[in-house]
C-alpha positions in Angstrom: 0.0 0.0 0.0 1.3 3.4 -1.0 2.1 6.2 2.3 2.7 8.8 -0.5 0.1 10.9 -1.4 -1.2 10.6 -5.3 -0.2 13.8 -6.8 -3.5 15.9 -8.0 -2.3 16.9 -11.6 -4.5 19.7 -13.6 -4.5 21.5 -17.2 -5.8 24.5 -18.0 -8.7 24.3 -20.1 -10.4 27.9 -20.3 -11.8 30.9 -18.4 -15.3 31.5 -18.6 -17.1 34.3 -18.3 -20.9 35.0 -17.1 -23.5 37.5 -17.8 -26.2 37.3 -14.3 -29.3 38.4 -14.6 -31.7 39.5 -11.7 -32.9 36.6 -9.4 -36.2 35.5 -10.8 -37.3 33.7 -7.5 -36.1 34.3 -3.9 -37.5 31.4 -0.9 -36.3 31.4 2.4 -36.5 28.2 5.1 -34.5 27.5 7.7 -32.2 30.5 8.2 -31.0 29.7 4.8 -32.3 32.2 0.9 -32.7 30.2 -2.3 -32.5 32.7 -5.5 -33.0 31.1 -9.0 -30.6 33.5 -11.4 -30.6 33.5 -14.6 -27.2 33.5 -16.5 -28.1 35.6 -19.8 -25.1 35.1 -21.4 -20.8 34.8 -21.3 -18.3 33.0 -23.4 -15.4 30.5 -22.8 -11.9 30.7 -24.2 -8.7 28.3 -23.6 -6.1 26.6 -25.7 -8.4 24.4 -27.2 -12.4 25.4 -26.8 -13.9 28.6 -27.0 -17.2 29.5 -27.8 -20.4 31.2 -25.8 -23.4 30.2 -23.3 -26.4 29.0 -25.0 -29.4 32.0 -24.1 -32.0 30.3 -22.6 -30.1 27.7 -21.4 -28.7 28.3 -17.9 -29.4 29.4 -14.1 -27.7 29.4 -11.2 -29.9 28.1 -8.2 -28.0 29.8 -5.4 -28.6 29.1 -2.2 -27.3 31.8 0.4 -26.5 30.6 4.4 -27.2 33.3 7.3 -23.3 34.4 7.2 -23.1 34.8 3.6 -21.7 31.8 2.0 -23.3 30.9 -1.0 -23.3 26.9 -2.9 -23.8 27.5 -6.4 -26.0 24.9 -8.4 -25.1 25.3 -12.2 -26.6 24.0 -15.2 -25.3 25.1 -18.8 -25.1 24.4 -22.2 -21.6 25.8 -24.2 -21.5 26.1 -27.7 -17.7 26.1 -29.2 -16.7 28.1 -31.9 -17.3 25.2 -34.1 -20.7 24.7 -33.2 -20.3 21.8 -30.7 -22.6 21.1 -27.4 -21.4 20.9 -24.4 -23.7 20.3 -21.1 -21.8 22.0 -18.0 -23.0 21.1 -14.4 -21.4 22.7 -11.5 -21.5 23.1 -7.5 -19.4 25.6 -5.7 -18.8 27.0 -2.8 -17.6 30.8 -2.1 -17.1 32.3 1.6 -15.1 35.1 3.0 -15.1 38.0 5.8 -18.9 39.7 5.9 -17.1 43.2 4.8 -16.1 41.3 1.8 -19.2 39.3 0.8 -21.3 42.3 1.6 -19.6 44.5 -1.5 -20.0 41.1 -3.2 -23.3 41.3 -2.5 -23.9 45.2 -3.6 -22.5 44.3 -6.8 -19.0 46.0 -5.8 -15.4 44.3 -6.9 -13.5 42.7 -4.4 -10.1 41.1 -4.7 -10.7 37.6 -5.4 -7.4 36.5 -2.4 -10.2 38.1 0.3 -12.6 35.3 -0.2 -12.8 31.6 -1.2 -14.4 30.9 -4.6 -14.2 27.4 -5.7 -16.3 25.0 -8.0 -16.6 20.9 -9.3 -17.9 20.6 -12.6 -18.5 17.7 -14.9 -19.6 17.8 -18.6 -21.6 15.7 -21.1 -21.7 16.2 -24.7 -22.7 13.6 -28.1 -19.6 15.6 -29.9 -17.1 12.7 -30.5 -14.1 15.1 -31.1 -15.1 16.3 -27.8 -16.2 12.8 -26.2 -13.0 13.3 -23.7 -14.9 15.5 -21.8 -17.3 12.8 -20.6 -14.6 11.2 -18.4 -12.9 13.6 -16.6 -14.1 16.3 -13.7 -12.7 19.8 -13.8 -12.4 22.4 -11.3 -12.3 26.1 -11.6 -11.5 29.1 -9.3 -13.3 31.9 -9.3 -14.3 35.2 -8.6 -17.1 37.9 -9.0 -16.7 40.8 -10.6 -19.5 43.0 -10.5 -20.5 42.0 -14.6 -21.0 38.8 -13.2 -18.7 35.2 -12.2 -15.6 34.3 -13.8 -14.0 31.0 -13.4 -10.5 29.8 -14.5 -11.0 25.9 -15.4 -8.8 23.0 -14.9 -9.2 19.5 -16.4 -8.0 16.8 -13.4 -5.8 14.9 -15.1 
């Protein structure tokens, strides 16, 4: 049996940017806010896919604790530059200092070091050029500008 630890490898696969709309649905229950967001838009671009969100396609259903910390439920559909479909899933987490979520939360920039931004994401697509994607997760670091979320994506290798 191995004492090492297995070494975690990731590769850069692109930065994507999102387009929030205004929350279309708020609930509260238990101490905890759910808001359904809509993402109206954004693109992707890396070494080897770019391309831009579906419309129509994606929402965000964020669901925000007492202190602030927000888990991000993400469902989107990519298109590449070449036309291929990509289904995108994530969960995240993001946390920090109140002073710091709270300009999050006016819409105000904040450096992304002051607070903890991170998501898991798998995809599905029929593309068999892009079939790869099937069978690996990805994870991506991000941050919210007040436009909207970015996230710089890494394939686990």
């Amino acid at each position: 049996m191995a004492t090492t630890p297995l070494p975690l490898n990731t590769e850069f696969l692109f930065r994507m940017v999102l387009h929030a709309g205004t929350p279309q649905m708020s609930a509260s229950s238990g101490g905890q806010e759910l808001r359904v967001i809509p993402v109206t838009g954004g693109s992707f671009e890396g070494p080897v896919l770019r391309g831009e969100l579906v419309p129509g396609t994606t929402a965000d259903w964020l669901r925000l604790e007492a202190d602030g910390t927000a888990h991000m439920d993400v469902r989107l559909v990519l298109r590449t530059d070449r036309g291929q479909h990509v289904f995108m899933q994530y969960s995240g987490v993001r946390h920090g200092p109140p002073e710091v979520l709270a300009r999050l939360g006016r819409g105000e920039a904040a450096d992304p070091a002051d607070y903890y931004f991170r998501i898991a994401i798998r995809f599905e697509t029929s593309d068999p050029e892009l079939a790869w994607l099937n069978r690996v997760l990805a994870v991506g670091v991000g941050q919210r500008p007040p436009a909207g979320p970015t996230y710089d994506v890494y394939v686990v290798r």
